[in-house]
PASEBA-1860 file (N, C-alpha, C; in nm, 3 decimals):
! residues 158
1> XXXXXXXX> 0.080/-0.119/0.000/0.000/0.000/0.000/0.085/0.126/0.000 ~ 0.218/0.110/0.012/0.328/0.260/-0.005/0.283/0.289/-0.151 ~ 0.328/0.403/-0.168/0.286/0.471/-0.279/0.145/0.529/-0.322 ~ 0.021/0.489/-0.195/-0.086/0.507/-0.233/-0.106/0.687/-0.239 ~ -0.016/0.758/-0.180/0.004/0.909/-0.193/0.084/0.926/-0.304 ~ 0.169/0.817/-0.380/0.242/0.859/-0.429/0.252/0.971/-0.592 ~ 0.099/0.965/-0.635/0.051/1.079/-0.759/0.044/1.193/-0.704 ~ -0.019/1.194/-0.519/-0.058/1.310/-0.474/-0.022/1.390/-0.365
9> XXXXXXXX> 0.096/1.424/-0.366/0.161/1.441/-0.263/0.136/1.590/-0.153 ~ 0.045/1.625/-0.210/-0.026/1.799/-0.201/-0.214/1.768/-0.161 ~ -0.274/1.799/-0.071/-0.401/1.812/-0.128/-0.378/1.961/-0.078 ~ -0.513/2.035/-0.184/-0.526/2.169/-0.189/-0.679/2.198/-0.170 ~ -0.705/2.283/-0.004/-0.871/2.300/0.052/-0.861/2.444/-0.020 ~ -1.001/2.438/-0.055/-0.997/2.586/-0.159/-1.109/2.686/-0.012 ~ -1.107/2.771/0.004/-1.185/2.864/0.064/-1.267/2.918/0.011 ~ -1.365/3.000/0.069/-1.445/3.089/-0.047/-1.414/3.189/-0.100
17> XXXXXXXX> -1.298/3.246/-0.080/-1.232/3.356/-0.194/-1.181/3.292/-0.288 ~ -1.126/3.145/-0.307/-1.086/3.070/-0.392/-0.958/3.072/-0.409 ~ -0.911/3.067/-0.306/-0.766/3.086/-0.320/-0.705/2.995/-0.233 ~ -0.667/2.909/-0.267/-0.594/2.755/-0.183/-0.510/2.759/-0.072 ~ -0.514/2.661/0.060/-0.458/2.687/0.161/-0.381/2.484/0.090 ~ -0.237/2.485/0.113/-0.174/2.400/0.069/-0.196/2.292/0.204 ~ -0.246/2.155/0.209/-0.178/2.096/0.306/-0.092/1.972/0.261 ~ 0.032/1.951/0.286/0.131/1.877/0.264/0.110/1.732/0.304
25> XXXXXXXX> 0.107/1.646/0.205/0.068/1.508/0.265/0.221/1.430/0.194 ~ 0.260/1.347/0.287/0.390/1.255/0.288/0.307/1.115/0.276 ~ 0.357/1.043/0.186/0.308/0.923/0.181/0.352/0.829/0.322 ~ 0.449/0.900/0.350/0.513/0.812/0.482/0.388/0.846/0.580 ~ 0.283/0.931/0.569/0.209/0.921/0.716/0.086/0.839/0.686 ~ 0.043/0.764/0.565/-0.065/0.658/0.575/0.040/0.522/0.569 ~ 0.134/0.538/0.524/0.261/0.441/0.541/0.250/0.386/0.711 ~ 0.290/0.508/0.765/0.300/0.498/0.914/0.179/0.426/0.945
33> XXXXXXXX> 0.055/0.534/0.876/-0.072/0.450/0.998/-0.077/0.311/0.970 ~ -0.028/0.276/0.842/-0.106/0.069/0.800/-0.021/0.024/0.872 ~ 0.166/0.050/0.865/0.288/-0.045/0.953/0.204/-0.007/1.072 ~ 0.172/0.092/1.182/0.122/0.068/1.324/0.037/-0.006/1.286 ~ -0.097/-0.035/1.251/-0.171/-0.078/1.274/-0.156/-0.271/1.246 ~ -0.047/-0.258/1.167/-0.019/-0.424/1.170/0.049/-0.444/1.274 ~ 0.122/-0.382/1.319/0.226/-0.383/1.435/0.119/-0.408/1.544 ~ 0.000/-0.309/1.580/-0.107/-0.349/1.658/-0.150/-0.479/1.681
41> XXXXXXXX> -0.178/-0.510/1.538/-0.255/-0.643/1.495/-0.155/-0.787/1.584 ~ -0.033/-0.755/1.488/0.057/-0.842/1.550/0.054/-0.844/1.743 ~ 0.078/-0.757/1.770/0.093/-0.732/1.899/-0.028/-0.811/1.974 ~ -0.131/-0.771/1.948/-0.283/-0.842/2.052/-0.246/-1.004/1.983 ~ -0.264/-0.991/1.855/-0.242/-1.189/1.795/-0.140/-1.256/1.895 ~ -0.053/-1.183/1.892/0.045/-1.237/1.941/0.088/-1.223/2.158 ~ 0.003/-1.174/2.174/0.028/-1.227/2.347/0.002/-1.307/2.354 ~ 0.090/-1.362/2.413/0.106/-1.481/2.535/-0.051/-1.548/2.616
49> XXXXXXXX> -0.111/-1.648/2.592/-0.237/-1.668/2.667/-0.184/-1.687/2.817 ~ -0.047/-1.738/2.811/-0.036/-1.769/2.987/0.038/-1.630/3.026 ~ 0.091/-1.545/3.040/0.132/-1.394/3.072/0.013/-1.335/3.086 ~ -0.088/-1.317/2.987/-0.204/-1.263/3.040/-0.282/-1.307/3.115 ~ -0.265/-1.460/3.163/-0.330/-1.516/3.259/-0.302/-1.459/3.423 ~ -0.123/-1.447/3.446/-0.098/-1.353/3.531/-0.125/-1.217/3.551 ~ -0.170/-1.146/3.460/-0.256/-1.059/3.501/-0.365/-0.980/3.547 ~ -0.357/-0.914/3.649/-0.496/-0.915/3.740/-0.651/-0.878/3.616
57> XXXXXXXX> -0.750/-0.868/3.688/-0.868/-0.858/3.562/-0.864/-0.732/3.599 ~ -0.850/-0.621/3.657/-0.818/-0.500/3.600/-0.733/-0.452/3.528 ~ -0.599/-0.519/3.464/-0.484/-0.488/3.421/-0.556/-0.592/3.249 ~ -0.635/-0.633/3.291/-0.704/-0.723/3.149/-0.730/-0.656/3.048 ~ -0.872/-0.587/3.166/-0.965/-0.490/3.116/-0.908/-0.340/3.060 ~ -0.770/-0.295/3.107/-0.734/-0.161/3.126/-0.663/-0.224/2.950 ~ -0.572/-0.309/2.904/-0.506/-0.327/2.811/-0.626/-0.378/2.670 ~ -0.740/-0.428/2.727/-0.827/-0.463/2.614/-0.920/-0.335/2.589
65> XXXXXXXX> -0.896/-0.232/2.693/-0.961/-0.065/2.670/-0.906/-0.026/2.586 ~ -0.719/0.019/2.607/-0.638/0.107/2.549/-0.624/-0.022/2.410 ~ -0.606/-0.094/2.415/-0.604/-0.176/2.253/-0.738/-0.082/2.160 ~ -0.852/-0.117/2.267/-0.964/-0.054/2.146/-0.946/0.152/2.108 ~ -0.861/0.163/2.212/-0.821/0.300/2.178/-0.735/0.324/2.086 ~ -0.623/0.255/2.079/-0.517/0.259/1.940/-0.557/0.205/1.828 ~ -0.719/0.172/1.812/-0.741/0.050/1.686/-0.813/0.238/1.657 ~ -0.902/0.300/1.764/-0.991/0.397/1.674/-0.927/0.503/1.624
73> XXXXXXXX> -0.833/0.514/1.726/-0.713/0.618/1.661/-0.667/0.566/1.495 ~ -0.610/0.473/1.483/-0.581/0.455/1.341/-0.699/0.424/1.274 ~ -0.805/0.396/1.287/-0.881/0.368/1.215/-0.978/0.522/1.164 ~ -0.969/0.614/1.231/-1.013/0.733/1.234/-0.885/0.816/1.162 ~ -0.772/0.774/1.155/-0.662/0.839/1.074/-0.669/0.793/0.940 ~ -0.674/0.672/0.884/-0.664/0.642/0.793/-0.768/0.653/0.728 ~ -0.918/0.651/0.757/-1.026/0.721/0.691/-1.032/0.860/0.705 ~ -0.979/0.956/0.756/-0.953/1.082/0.739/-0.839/1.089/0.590
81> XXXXXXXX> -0.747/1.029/0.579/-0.645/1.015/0.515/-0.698/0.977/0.348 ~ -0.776/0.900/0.383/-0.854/0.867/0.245/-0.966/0.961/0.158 ~ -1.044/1.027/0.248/-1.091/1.113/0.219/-1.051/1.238/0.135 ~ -0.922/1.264/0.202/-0.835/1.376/0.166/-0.789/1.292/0.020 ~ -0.769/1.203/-0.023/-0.697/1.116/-0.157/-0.827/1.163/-0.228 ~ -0.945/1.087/-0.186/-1.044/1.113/-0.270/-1.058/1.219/-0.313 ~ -1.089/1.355/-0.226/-1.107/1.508/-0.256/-0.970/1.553/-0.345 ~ -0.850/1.544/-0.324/-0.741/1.536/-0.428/-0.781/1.487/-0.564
89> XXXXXXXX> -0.781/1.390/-0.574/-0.806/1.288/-0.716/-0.971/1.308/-0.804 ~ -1.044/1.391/-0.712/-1.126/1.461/-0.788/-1.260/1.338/-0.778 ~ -1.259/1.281/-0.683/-1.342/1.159/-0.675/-1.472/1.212/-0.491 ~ -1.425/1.329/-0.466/-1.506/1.345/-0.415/-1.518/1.556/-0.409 ~ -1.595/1.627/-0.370/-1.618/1.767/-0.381/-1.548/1.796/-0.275 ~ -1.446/1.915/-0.331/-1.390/2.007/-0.192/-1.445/2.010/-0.088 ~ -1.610/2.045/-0.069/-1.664/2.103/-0.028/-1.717/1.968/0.097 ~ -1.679/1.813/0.054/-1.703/1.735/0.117/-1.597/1.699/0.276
97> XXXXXXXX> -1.516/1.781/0.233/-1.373/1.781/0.329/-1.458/1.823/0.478 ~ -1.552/1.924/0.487/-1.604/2.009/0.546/-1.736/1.900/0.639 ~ -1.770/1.783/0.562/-1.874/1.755/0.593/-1.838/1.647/0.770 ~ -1.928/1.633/0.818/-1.915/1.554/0.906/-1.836/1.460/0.930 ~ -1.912/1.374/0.854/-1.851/1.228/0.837/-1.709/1.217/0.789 ~ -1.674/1.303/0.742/-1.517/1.308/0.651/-1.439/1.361/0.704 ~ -1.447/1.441/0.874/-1.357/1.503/0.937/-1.319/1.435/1.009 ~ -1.189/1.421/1.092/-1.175/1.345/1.205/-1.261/1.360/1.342
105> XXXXXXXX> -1.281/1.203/1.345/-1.379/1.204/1.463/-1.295/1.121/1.575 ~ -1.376/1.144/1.679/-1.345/1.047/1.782/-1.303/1.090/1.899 ~ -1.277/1.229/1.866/-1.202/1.295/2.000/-1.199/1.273/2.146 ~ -1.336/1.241/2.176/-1.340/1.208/2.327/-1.300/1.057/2.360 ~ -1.267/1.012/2.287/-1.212/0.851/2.331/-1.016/0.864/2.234 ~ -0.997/0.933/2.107/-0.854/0.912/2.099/-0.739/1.012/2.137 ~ -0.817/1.081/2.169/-0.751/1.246/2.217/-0.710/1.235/2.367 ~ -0.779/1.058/2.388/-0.753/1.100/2.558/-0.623/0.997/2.590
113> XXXXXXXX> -0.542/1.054/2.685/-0.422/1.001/2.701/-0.370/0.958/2.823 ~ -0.482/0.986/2.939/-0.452/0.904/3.071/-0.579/0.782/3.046 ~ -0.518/0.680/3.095/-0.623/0.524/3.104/-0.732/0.544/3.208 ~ -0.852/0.494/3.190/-0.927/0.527/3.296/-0.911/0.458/3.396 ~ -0.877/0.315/3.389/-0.823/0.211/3.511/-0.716/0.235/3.594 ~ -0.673/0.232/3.732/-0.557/0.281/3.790/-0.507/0.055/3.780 ~ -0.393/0.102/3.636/-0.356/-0.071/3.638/-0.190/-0.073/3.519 ~ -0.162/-0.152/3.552/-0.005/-0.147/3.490/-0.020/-0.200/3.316
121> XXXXXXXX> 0.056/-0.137/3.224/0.009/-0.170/3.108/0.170/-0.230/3.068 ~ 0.186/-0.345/2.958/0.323/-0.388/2.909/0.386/-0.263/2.881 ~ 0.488/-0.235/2.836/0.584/-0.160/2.824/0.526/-0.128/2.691 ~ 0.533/-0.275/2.581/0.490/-0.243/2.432/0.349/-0.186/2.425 ~ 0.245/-0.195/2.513/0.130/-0.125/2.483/0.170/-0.011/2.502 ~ 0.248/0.085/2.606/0.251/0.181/2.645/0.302/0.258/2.486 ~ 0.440/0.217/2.446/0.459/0.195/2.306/0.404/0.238/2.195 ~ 0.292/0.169/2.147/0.201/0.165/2.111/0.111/0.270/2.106
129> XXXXXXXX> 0.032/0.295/2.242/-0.046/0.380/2.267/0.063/0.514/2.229 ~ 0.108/0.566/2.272/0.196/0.679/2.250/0.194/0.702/2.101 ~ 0.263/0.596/2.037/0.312/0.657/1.895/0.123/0.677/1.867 ~ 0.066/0.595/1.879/-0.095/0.629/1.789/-0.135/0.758/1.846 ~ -0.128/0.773/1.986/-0.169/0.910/1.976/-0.094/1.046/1.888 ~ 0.056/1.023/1.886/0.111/1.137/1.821/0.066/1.098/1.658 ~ 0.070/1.009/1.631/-0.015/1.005/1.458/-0.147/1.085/1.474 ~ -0.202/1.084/1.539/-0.386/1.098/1.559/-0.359/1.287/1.603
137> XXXXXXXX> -0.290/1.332/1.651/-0.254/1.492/1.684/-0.186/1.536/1.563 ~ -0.081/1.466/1.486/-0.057/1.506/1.349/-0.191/1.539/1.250 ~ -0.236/1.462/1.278/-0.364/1.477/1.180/-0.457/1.499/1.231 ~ -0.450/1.577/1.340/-0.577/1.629/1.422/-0.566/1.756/1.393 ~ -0.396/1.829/1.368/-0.343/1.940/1.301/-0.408/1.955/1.183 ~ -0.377/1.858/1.066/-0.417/1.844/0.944/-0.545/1.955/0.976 ~ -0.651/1.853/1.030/-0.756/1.863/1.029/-0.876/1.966/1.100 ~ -0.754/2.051/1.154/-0.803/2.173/1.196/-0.769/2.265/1.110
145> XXXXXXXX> -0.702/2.247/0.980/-0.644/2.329/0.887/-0.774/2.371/0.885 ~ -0.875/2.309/0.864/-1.041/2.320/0.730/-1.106/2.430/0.832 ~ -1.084/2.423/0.968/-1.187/2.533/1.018/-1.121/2.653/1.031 ~ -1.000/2.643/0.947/-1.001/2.789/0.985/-1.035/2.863/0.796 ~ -1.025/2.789/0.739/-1.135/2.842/0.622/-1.281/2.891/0.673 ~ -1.326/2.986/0.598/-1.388/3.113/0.683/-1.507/3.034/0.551 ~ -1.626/3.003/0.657/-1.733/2.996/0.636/-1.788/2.823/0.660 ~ -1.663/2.783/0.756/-1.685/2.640/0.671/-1.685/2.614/0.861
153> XXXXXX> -1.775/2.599/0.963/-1.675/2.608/1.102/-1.718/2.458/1.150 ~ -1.668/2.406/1.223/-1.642/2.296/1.271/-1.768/2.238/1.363 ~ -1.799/2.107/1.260/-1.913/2.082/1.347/-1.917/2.006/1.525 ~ -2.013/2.048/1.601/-1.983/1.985/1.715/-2.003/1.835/1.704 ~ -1.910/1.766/1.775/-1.926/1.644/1.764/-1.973/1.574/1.913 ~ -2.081/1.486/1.905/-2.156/1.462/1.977/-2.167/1.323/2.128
END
């Protein structure tokens, strides 16, 4: 899947004076999100059934939380990410960048960065969790580019 930026390395949000605000897309950052997210994949496939057996059922529950937190983080990056390909490549309207569904969502569950459980997490989740959140604030940047185009303001998310 490298190279899937590789025609479009620019998308360009037009405003209503019509005059383009540039945002810079690196193929290395949907690169990044698929390697984490296999790295994820690998990671849960791959624990240990007897290591997690030693662990208390709050330290269960706290690592099968933050797992579903690093899956929405990338999964909310990389459909943000696609969107932006589409609106580039002329397969969807500028004007769709703006819409709900096509902005990054999720904020109140990937934006958050203390665990709600007081419980010890592997080293590699901790890992893990970290790098997905700094992917998910990169493109939380991105994605505050669009509200500051004047007329277009950010819907509340619910």
């Amino acid at each position: 899947m490298a190279g899937v930026f590789a025609e479009s390395p620019q998308v360009e949000i037009l405003n209503d004076s019509g005059s383009a605000n540039s945002i810079t897309f690196f193929d290395s950052t949907y690169a990044e999100a698929l390697a984490l997210a296999q790295e994820v994949r690998d990671y849960i496939a791959g624990q240990d059934k007897t290591a997690t057996a030693d662990r208390t059922p709050e330290e269960r529950l706290l690592a099968s939380c933050e797992s579903m937190r690093i899956t929405s983080r990338l999964t909310q990056v990389i459909a943000w990410l696609l969107v932006q390909k589409a609106i580039h490549a002329g397969e969807l309207a500028r004007s769709a960048a703006n819409k709900a569904e096509n902005r990054l969502g999720g904020q109140s569950v990937c934006d958050e960065v203390e665990p709600a459980l007081e419980a010890d997490l592997q080293p590699r989740m901790i890992d893990l969790l970290e790098r997905s959140h700094s992917l998910y604030r990169r493109v939380a940047r991105l994605d505050a580019m669009l509200d500051r185009q004047p007329g277009h303001p950010r819907p509340v998310e619910i």
